[in-house]
C-alpha positions in Angstrom: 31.1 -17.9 106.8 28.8 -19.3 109.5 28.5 -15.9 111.1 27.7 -14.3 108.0 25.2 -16.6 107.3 23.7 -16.9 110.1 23.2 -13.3 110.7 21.4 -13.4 107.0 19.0 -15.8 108.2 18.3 -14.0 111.4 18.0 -10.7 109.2 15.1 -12.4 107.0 13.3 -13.8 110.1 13.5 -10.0 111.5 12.1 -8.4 108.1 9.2 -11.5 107.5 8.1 -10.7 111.4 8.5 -6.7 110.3 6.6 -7.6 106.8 3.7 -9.7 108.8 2.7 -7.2 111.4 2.6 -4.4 108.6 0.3 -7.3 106.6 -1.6 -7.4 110.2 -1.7 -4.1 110.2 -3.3 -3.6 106.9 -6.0 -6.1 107.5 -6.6 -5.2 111.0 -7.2 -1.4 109.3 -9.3 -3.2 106.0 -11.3 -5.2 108.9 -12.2 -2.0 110.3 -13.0 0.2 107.4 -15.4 -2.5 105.8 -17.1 -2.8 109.8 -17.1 1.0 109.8 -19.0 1.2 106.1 -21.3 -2.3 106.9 -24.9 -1.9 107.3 -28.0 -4.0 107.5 -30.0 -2.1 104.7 -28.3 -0.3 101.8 -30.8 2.0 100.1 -30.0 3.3 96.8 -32.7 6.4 95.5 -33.8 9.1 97.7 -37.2 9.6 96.3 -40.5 8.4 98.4 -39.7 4.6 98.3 -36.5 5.0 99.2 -37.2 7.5 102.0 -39.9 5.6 103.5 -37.5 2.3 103.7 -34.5 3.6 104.9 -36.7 5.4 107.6 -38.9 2.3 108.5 -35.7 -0.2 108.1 -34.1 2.5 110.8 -37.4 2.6 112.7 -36.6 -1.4 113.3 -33.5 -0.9 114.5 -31.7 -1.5 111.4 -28.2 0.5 110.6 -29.2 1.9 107.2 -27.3 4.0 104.5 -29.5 6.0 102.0 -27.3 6.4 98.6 -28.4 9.5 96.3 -26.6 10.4 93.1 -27.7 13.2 93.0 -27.3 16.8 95.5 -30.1 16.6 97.4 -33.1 14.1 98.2 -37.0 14.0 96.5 -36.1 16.3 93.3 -38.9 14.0 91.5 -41.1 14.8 94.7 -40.4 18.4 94.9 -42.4 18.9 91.0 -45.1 16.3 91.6 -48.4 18.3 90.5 -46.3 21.3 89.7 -45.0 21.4 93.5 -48.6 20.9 95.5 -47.7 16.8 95.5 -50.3 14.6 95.1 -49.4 12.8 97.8 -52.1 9.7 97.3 -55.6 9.1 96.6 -58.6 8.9 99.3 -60.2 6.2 97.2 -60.9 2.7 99.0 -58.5 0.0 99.2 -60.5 -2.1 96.3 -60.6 1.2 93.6 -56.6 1.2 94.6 -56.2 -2.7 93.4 -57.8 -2.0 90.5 -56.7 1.1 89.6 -53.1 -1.0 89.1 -54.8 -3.0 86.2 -52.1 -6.3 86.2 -50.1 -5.0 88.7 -52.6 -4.8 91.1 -53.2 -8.2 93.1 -49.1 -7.4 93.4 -49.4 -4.7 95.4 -52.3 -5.9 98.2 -50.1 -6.9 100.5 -47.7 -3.7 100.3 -51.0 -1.5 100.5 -52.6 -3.9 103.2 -49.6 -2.7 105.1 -49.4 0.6 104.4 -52.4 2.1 103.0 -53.7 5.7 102.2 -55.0 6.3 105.6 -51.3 5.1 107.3 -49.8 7.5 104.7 -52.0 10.4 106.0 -51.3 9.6 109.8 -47.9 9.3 109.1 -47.4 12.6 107.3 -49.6 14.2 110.3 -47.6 12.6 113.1 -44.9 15.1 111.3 -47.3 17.9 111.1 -48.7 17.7 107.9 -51.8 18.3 107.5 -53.6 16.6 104.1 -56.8 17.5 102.2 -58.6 15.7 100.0 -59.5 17.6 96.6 -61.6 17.0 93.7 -61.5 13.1 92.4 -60.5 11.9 95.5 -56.9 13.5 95.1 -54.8 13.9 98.6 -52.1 17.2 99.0 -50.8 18.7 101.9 -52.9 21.4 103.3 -49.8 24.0 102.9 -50.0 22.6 99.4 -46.1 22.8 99.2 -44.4 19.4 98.5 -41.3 19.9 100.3 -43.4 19.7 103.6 -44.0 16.2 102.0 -40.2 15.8 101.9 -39.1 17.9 105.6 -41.4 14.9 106.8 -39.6 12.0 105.4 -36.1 13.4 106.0 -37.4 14.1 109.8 -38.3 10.4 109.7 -34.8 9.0 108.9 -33.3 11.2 110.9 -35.4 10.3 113.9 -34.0 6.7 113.4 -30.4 6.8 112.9 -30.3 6.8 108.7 -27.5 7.9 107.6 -27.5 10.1 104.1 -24.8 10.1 101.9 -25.8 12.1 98.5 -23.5 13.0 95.4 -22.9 8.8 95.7 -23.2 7.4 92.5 -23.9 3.0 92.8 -21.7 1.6 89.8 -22.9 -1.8 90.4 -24.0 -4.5 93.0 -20.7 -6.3 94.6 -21.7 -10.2 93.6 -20.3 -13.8 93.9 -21.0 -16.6 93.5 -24.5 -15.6 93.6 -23.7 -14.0 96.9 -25.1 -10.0 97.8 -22.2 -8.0 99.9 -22.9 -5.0 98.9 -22.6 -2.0 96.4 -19.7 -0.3 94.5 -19.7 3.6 94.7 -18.0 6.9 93.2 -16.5 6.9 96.4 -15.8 3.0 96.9 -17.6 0.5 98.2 -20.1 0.1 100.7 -20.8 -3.6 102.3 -23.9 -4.7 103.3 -26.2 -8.1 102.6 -29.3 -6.6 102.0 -29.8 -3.8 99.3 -32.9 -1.7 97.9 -33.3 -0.2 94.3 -35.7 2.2 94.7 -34.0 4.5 91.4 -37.2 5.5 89.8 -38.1 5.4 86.1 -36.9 7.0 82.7 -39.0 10.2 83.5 -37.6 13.7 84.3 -33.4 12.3 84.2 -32.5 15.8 85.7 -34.1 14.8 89.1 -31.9 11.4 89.2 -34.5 8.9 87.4 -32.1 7.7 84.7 -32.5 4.4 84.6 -29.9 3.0 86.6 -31.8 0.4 88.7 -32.9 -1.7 85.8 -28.8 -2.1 84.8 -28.7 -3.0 88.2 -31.6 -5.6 88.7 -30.3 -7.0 84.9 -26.7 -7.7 86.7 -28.4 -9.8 89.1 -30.4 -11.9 86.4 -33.6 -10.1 86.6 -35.8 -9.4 83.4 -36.3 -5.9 82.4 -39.8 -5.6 80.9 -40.3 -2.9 78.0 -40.2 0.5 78.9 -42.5 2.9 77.7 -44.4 6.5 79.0 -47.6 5.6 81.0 -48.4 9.1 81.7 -47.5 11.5 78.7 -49.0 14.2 76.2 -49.2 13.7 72.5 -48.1 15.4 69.6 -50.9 15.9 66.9 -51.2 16.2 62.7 -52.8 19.5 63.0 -50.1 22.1 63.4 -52.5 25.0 64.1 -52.8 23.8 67.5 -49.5 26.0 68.3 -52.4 29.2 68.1 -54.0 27.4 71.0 -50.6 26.9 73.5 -51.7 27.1 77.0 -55.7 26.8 76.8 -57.4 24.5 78.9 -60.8 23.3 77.8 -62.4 21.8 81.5 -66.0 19.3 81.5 -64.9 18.0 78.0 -65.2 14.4 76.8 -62.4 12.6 75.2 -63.1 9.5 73.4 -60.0 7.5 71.5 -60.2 5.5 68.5 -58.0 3.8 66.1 -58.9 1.6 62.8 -62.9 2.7 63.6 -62.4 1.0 67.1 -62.6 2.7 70.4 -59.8 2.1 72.7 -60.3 4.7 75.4 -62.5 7.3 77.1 -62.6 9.6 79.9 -64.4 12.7 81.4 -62.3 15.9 82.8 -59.7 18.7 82.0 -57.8 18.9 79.0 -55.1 21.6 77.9 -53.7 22.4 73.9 -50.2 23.1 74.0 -47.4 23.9 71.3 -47.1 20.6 70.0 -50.4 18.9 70.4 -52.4 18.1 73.6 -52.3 17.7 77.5 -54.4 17.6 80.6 -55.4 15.3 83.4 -57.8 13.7 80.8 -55.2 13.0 78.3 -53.1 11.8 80.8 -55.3 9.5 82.2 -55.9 7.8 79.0 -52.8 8.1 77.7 -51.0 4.6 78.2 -53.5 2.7 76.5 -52.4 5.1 73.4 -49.2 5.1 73.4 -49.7 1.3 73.2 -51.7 1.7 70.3 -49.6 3.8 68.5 -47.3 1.3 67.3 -49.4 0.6 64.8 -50.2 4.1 63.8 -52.1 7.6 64.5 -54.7 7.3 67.4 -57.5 9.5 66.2 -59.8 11.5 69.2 -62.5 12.5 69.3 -63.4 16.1 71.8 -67.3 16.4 73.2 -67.3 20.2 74.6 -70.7 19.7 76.2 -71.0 15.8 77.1 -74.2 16.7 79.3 -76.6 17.0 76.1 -77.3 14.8 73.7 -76.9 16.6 70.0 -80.7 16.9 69.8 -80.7 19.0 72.7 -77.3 21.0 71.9 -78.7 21.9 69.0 -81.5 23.3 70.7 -79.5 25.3 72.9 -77.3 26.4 70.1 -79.9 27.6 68.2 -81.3 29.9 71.4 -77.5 31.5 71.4 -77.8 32.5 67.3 -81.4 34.0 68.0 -79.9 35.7 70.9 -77.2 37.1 69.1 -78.7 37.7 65.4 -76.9 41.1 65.1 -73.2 39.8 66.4 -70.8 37.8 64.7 -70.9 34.2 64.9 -68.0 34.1 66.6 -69.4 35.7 69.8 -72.3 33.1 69.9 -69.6 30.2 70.0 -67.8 31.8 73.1 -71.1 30.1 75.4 -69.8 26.6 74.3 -66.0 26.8 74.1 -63.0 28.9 74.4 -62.1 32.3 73.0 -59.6 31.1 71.5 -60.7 27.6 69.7 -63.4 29.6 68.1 -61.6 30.5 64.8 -60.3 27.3 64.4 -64.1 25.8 64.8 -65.2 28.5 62.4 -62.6 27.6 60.2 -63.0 24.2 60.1 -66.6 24.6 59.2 -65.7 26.6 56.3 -67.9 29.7 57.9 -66.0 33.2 58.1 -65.3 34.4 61.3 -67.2 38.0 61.2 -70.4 36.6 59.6 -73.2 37.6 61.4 -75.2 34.9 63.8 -78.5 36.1 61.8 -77.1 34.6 58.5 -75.9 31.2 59.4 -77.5 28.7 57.6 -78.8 25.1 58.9 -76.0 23.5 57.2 -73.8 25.6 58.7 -75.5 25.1 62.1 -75.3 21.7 62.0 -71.5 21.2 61.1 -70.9 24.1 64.5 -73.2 21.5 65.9 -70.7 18.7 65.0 -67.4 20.3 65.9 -68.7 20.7 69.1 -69.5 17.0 69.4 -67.0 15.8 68.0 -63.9 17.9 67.9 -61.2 15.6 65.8 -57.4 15.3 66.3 -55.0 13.0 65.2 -52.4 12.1 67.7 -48.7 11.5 65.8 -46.8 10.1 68.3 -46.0 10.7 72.4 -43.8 13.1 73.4 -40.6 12.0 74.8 -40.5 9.3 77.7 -38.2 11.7 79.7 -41.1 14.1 79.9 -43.4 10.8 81.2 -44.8 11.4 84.6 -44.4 7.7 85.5 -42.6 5.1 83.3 -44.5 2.0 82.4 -42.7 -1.8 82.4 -39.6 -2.2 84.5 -38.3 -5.4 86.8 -40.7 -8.5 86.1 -42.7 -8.7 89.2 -42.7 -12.6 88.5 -39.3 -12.1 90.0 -40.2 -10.7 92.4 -41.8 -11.5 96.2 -45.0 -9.6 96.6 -45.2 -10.1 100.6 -41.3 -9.0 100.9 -40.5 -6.8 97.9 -37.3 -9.4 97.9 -35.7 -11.0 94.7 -36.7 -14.2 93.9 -33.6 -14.6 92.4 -31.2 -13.5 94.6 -31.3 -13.1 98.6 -31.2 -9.5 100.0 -32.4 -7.7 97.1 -35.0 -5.6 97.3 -37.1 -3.4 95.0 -39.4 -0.3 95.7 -41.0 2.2 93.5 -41.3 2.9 90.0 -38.2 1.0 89.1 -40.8 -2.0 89.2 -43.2 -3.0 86.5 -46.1 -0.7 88.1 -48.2 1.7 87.3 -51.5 3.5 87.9 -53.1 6.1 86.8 -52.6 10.2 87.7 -54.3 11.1 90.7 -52.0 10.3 94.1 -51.9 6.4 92.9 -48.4 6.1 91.6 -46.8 8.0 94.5 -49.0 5.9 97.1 -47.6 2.8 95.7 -43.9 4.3 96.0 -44.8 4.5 99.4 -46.5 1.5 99.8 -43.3 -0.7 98.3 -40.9 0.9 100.1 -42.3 0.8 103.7 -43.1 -3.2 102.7 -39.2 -3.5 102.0 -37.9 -1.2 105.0 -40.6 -3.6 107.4 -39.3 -7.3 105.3 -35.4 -6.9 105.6 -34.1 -9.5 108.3 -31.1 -9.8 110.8 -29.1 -11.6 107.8 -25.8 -10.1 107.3 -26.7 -7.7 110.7 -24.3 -5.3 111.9 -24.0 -4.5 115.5 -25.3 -0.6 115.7 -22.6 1.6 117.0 -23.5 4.0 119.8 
C-alpha cells in the first residue's frame, strides 16, 4: 500500500514538473512571437499619409510595420489626376490655411512642419523632379505618379519599414482603455502606438472603404457625416448624353438655389453622360452637394465671361454679318462648341440650317442669352464612391492638432483623409495627406518602445 502510493505521488510530481516546463515552454515561445511582431509605430493604409509616417517614424529610429489590405501600396495615388498626380499646390502657406475653410487653423502646425516646398525637396532628394502648372498645381516632371510612389517606398525602405500587404486590421486590441495593438487576417500585431491613415469612401477598389472610421468609433471617437467634397452632378436635362465627353474651357459657372447664389468659379468644365464635370464643377462642388438636401441646385454657364452682354452682343452681331450666306449654326461655332450648338439652337426655338442673314433681333438676343447664361438643373451628386475626396470623418475636436494623437486615447494617431478635412482640387488634399502623416510619423514617442533588432 505505502509503495503503491507513494510511487502515485512521485508519478504526479514527475507529470506536474513535465506539465510546467511544457507551460514554460509555451510562454517562453508566446513571449517571443509577441517580441518578434512588437513595434513602436503600427501603420495601417498605404496611401501618402501612411507612407510618409511609417517612413519618417522609421527615419527616427522607430521599428514600424506598414499594414495594407490591399495587393499593393498607393492604388488611390497611382489615378490621382488621371495618373500625372497632383502632387500639391505652389500656393503660399496662408492661401493653404485658407483653402481648408474650418479645417484649416487644424492643419498649421502639420503644414508649418511639412510644407509644399519640404514636399518638393523631399520628392527631389529621390530624384523627382516637380513642375509647377497652371493654377499653381505641382506634378512630377515625368508626369507619372508612380515616380511619386517609387519615392515613398524608397523612403521606408531606406529606414527599416517593414511592409506587410494583403493584411486586413479587424479591429484595435483595447483594455481597459489601454492601446496594444491591432487584430489582423493573419493575427495580431502588438504595438502601443497605432496610425489610421485608411482614406475616405472614395474609389473602394483602391482600399478606401471606410474602415478607419469603424476603427476610430471603437475607440470613442465621433464620426462626423460623410459626404462627396469633390464630385460631378447629374442634371434634369437628359439631352446632355448628345454632349458626353466635351469640354467647354474659359467658362463661368455661377450656382444658385431658391434665387440665391451659393457658389461661383472661373475655369474648365466637361458634359458627360449623366450631367456635368470639370475642374470648375469640382471646385464648387461641395458647397452643392450641401445644398442639395433641400432640392435641385440650378447653374448658370457664362461661355464668354470677358464681355459684358452689351459688348457680346456686339461681337455676335459682327459673326452673323460675316456669315449672312451660312447657317446659323456655323456663326455659333466662334463662341462655343461644335457640338452644344444644336442644343443652343434648339433651345432658342431657331432651326438649325436657317441662314445667319435671316435671324431676327429676338432671335439674336435669346442666342445672346444662352450664351450668358446657359441653364442646368443639377438633380443630385453622383455616387460618393466616385468622390475624389470624402468630406466629414474623425472630429478633429478629438483630436491633437500639434501631434495628430487621440485625445481620447493614448497612442492613437490619425493621418489623411480619414480625418474631417478637406480642400479643394488642385494638389491641396494630397499635400495635407502628406502634411498629417509626416506630423504623426515625427509626434510618436518611446512609449511602448521596442528594442530594434539588428
Amino acid at each position: 500500500m505505502t509503495n503503491r502510493y507513494q510511487w502515485s505521488t512521485v508519478s504526479g510530481v514527475f507529470l506536474d514538473i513535465v506539465a510546467s516546463r511544457d507551460i514554460f515552454r509555451d510562454l517562453v515561445f508566446a513571449c517571443n512571437l509577441i517580441m518578434t511582431n512588437s513595434y513602436d509605430f503600427i501603420v495601417i493604409g498605404g496611401g501618402p499619409a501612411g507612407m510618409m509616417a511609417a517612413g519618417r517614424a522609421g527615419e527616427r529610429g522607430k521599428k514600424v510595420i506598414l499594414l495594407e489590405k490591399k495587393d499593393h501600396l498607393g492604388k488611390k495615388l497611382l489615378i490621382c489626376a488621371s495618373g500625372r498626380c497632383n502632387v500639391t499646390n505652389a500656393a503660399p502657406s496662408d492661401v493653404f490655411i485658407k483653402a481648408y475653410g474650418r479645417g484649416g487653423h487644424f492643419l498649421r502646425t502639420a503644414l508649418e512642419t511639412f510644407d509644399n516646398e519640404r514636399l518638393r525637396s523631399f520628392l527631389l532628394s529621390y530624384g523627382v523632379e516637380t513642375v509647377v502648372e497652371n493654377k499653381g498645381r505641382v506634378f512630377p516632371k515625368s508626369q507619372r505618379a508612380d515616380s511619386i510612389l517609387k519615392a515613398l517606398d524608397a523612403y521606408m525602405h531606406d529606414h527599416q519599414v517593414r511592409i506587410q500587404t494583403n493584411s486586413l486590421v479587424l479591429g484595435l486590441k483595447l483594455g481597459n482603455n489601454h492601446l496594444s495593438g491591432v487584430n489582423t487576417n493573419h493575427g495580431d500585431v502588438w504595438g502601443k502606438n497605432v496610425l489610421v491613415a485608411t482614406g475616405g469612401l472614395s474609389y473602394p477598389a483602391t482600399g478606401s472603404t471606410g474602415d478607419g472610421y469603424n476603427l476610430a468609433a471603437s475607440a470613442g471617437h465621433t464620426i462626423r457625416s460623410l459626404y462627396p467634397a469633390i464630385i460631378a452632378f447629374e442634371t434634369a436635362e437628359t439631352w446632355v448624353r448628345s454632349l458626353q465627353g466635351t469640354p467647354i474651357k474659359n467658362v463661368k459657372i455661377t450656382a444658385c438655389q431658391s434665387g440665391k447664389r451659393i457658389a461661383e468659379q472661373f475655369g474648365e468644365a466637361l458634359f458627360t453622360h449623366y450631367g456635368i464635370s470639370g475642374p470648375c464643377i469640382l471646385d464648387i462642388s461641395k458647397c452643392i452637394v450641401e445644398c442639395l438636401p433641400a432640392g435641385p441646385v440650378g447653374i448658370r454657364l457664362d461661355f464668354k465671361p470677358r464681355y459684358t452682354f452689351e459688348e457680346l452682343d456686339g461681337i455676335l452681331l459682327q459673326q452673323i454679318k460675316r456669315h449672312g450666306s451660312k447657317a446659323i449654326k456655323s456663326c455659333l461655332t466662334f463662341f462655343i462648341p461644335e457640338k452644344l450648338v444644336p442644343i443652343l439652337l434648339n433651345l432658342c426655338n431657331i432651326e438649325l440650317q436657317k441662314k445667319t442673314s435671316q435671324i431676327t433681333t429676338p432671335e439674336r438676343k435669346r442666342m445672346l442669352k444662352q450664351l450668358k447664361e446657359f441653364r442646368l438643373t443639377l438633380i443630385r451628386h453622383r455616387p460618393i464612391e466616385e468622390a475624389i475626396v470624402t468630406a466629414g470623418g474623425i472630429s478633429l475636436d478629438e483630436v491633437g492638432a500639434k501631434t495628430m494623437e487621440s485625445r481620447l486615447l493614448e497612442g492613437l494617431y490619425f493621418a489623411g483623409e480619414v480625418l474631417d478635412i478637406d480642400g479643394p482640387t488642385g494638389g491641396f488634399n494630397l499635400q495635407a495627406a502628406f502634411s498629417t502623416g509626416y506630423l504623426a510619423g515625427n509626434s510618436v514617442d518611446e512609449r511602448g518602445s521596442f528594442a530594434r533588432r539588428a
